[in-house]
C-alpha positions as CSV (number, residue, x, y, z in Angstrom):
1,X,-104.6,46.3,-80.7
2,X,-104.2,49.4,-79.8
3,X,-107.3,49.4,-77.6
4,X,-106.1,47.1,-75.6
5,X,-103.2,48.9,-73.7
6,X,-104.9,51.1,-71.6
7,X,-107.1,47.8,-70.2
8,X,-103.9,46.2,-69.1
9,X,-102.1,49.2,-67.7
10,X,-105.6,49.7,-66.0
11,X,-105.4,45.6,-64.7
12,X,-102.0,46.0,-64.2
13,X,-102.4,49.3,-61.5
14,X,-104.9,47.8,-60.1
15,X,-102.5,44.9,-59.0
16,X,-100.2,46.5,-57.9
17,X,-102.4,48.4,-55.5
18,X,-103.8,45.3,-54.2
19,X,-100.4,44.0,-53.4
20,X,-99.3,47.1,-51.7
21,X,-102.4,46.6,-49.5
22,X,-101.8,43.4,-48.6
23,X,-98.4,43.8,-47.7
24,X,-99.1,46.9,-45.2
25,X,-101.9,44.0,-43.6
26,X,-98.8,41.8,-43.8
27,X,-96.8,43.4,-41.3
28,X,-98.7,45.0,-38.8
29,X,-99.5,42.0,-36.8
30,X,-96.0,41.1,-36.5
31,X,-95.4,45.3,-35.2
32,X,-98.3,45.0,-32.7
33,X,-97.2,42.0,-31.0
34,X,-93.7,43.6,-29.6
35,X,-95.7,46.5,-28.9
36,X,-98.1,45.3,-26.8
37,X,-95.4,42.9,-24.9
38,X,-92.9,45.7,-24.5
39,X,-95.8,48.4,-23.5
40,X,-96.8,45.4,-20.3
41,X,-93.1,44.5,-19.1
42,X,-92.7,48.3,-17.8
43,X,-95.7,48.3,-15.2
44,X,-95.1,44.5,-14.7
45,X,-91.3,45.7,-12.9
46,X,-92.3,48.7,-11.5
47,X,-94.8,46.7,-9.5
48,X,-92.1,44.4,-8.0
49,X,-90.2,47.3,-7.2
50,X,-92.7,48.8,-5.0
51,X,-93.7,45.3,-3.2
52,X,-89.6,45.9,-1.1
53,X,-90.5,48.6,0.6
54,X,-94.1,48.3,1.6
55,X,-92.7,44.9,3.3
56,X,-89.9,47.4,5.2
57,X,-92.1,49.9,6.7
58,X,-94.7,46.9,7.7
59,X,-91.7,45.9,9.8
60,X,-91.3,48.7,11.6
61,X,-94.5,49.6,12.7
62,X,-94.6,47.0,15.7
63,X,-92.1,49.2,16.8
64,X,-93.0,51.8,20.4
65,X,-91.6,54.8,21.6
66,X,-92.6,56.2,25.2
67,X,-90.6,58.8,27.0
68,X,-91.0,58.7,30.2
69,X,-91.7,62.3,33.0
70,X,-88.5,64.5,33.8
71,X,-87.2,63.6,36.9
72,X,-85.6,66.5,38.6
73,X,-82.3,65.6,40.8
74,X,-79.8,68.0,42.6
75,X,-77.4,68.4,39.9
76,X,-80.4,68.5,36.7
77,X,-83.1,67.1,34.9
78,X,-82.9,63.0,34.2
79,X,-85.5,62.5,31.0
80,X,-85.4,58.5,29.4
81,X,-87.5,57.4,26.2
82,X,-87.7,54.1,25.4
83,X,-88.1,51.6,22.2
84,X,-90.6,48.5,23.2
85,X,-91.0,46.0,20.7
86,X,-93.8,43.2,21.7
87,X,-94.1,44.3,25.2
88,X,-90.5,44.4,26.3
89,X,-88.0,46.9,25.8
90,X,-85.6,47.1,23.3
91,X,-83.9,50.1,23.3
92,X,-83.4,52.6,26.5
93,X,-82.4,55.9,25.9
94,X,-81.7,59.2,28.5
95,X,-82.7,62.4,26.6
96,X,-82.1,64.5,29.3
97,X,-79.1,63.8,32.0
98,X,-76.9,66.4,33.9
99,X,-74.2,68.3,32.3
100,X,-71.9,70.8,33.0
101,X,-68.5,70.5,35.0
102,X,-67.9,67.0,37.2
103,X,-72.0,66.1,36.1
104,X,-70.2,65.7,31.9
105,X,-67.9,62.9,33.0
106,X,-70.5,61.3,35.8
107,X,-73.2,61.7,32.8
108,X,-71.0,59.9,29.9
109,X,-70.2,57.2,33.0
110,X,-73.4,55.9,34.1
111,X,-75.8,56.3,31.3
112,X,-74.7,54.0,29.3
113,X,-74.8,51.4,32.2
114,X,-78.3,52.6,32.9
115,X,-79.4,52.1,29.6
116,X,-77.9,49.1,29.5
117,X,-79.2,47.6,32.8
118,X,-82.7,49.3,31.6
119,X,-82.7,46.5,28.8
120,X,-81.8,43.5,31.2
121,X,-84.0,43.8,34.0
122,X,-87.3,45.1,31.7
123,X,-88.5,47.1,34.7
124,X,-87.0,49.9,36.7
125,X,-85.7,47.9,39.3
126,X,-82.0,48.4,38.4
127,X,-78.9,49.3,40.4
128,X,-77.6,52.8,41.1
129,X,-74.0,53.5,39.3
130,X,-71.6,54.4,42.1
131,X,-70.6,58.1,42.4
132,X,-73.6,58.9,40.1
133,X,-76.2,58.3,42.8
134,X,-78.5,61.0,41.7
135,X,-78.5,60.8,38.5
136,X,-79.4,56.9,38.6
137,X,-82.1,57.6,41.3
138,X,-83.8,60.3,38.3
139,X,-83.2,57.8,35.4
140,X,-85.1,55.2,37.2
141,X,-87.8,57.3,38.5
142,X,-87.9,58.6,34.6
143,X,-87.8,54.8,34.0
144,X,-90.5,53.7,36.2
145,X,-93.1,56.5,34.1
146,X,-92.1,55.6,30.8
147,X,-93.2,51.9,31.3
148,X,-96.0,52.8,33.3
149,X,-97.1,54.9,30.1
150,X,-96.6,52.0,27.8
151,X,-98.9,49.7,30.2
152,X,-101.2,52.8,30.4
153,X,-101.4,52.7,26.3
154,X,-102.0,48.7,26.6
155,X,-98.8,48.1,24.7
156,X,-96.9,46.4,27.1
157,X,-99.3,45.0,29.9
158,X,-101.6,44.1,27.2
159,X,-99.3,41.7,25.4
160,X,-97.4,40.5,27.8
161,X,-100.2,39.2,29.6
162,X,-101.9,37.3,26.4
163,X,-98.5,36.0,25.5
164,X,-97.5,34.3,28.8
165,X,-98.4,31.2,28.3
166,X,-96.6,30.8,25.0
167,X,-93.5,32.5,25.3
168,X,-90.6,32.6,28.5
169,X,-89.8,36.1,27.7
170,X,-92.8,38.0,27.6
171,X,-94.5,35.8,30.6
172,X,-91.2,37.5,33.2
173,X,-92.6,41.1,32.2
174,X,-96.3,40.4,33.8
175,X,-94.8,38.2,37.0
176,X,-92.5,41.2,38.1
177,X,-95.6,43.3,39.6
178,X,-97.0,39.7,41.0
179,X,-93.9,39.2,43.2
180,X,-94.2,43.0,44.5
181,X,-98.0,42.5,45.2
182,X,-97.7,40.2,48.1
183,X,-94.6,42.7,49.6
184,X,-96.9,45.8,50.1
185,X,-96.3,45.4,53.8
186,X,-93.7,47.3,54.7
187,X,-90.9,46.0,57.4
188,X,-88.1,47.9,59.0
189,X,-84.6,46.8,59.9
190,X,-82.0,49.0,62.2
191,X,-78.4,48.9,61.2
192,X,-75.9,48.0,63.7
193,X,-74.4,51.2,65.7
194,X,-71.1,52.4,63.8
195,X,-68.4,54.3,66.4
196,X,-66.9,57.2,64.4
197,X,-64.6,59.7,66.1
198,X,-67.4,62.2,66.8
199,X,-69.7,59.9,67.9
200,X,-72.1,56.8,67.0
201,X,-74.0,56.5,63.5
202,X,-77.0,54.3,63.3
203,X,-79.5,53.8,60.8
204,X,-82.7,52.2,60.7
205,X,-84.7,51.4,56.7
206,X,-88.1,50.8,55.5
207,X,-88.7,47.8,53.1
208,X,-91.5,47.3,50.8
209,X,-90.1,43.7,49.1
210,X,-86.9,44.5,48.6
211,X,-87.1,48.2,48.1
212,X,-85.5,51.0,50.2
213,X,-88.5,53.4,51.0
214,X,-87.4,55.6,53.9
215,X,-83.8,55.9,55.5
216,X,-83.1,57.6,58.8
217,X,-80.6,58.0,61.2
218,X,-81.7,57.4,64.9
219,X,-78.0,58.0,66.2
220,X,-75.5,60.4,64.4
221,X,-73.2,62.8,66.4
222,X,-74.2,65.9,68.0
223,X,-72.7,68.6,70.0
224,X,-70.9,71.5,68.9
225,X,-70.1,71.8,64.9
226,X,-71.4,68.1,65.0
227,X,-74.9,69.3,65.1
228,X,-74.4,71.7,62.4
229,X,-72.8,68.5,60.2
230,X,-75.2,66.1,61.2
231,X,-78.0,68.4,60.0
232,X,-76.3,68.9,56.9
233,X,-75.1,65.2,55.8
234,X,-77.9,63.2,57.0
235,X,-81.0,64.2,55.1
236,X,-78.3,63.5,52.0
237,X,-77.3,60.7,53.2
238,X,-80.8,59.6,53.5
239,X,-81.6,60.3,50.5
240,X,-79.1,58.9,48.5
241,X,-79.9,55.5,50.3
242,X,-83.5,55.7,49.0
243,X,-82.4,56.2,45.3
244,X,-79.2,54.2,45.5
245,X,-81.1,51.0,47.1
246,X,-77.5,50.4,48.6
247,X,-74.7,51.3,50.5
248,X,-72.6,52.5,47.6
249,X,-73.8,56.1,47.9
250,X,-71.4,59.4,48.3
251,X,-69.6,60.7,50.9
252,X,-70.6,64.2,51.8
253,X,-68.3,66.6,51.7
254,X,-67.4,68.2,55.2
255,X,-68.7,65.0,57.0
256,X,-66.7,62.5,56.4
257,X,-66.9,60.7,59.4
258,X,-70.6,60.6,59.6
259,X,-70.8,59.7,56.3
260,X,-68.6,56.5,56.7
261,X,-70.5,55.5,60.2
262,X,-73.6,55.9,57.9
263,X,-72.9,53.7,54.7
264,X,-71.5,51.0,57.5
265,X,-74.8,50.7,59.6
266,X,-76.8,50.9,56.1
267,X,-75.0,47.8,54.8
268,X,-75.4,46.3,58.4
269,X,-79.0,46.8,57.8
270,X,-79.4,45.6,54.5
271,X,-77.5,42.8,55.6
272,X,-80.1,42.2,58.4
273,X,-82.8,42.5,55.7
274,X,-81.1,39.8,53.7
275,X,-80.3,42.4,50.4
């Protein structure tokens, strides 16, 4: 008998180590499981969160920006840059516009209606702001090279003529230079004469389409200090008609007269030419 107990505490160890064993088995599967599930939801959410913003920037890239040249004016430098989305333009922009004294308040006045107009017409055929005559004739020569560089890159004339047939929009941007092509030939219309007190005013244009190209005066008052005017206002006045592409140009100062003689025979003319 007493032989025996050693056996059975031998058996009986060796069971219990067995069970122990099989217990540890037991329960790592079930630990494993919640591991591996828990480790793969992490990347699986970080993934979606990354998917947002790739789609945001993607967006954006269709997106242009072109500035146009400087375009130096009596009163300082005129600079647009413009947004183009598709071929047309969808933001306009002057970097550069005068500033300092009467130029702040002229400035803060008609570049918001350039920008504006810049948007709606799709070209740089807009209309001059009244009393900010220079300043409209440098943001539309500014205008005019800041598309011209777009069409240079392909953006714009690229697109726009692929898409004509398909869309309304993008089919006006290549038809404006077609209606300007068969108006190359230039035609000139003379004002009627306009009686002032120190004599008669009388103005004659050059049209290419619709487009003032050259202004001049072949009557205006001379004799006396009205020579000395008359050399003074008219090149200005001349000028301004070019840029403005209307009669609503300013008055210059000391020549009143002249001035208002002018701006009637310019409308007369641009009556006569149908504008």
């Amino acid at each position: 008998m007493k032989k025996s107990h050693p056996i059975r505490r031998a058996m009986l160890a060796t069971a219990a180590t067995v069970s122990g064993v099989v217990l540890l088995l037991s329960l790592k599967p079930a630990s494993d499981p919640a591991a591996a599930s828990a480790a793969g939801g992490a990347p699986q959410q970080t993934a979606a969160g990354q998917e947002s913003p790739q789609g945001g920037s993607a967006s954006q890239t269709g997106a242009q920006s072109v500035t146009g040249d400087v375009a130096q004016t009596q009163y300082g430098p005129v600079q647009v840059r413009l947004t183009l989305s598709g071929g047309r333009i969808t933001k306009a922009e002057a970097v550069q516009a005068p500033k300092g004294g009467t130029s702040d308040q002229k400035t803060a006045a008609s570049i918001p209606k350039l920008n504006q107009e810049a948007v709606a017409a799709q070209n740089a055929e807009i209309d001059a702001v009244s009393g900010a005559t220079y300043t409209s004739g440098g943001y539309k020569q500014s205008l005019q090279s800041a598309l011209d560089k777009a069409k240079a890159a392909g953006g714009s004339g690229t697109s726009g003529s692929a898409g004509s047939a398909g869309s309304s929009g993008s089919s006006s941007s290549p038809q404006a230079p077609a209606t300007r092509a068969p108006a190359t030939q230039a035609r000139t219309v003379t004002g009627n004469v306009a009686q002032t007190q120190y004599g008669p005013v009388q103005v004659r244009l050059t049209l290419t389409g619709d487009k003032i190209t050259k202004a001049e005066a072949v009557q205006a008052p001379s004799g006396g200090t009205s020579s000395q005017k008359t050399a003074l206002a008219i090149p200005k006045l001349n000028q301004e008609a070019v840029a403005a592409g209307s009669a609503a140009i300013d008055t210059v100062s000391g020549a009143t007269y002249t001035s208002g003689g002018y701006k009637q025979s310019l409308q007369s003319a641009l009556d006569k030419a149908g504008g």
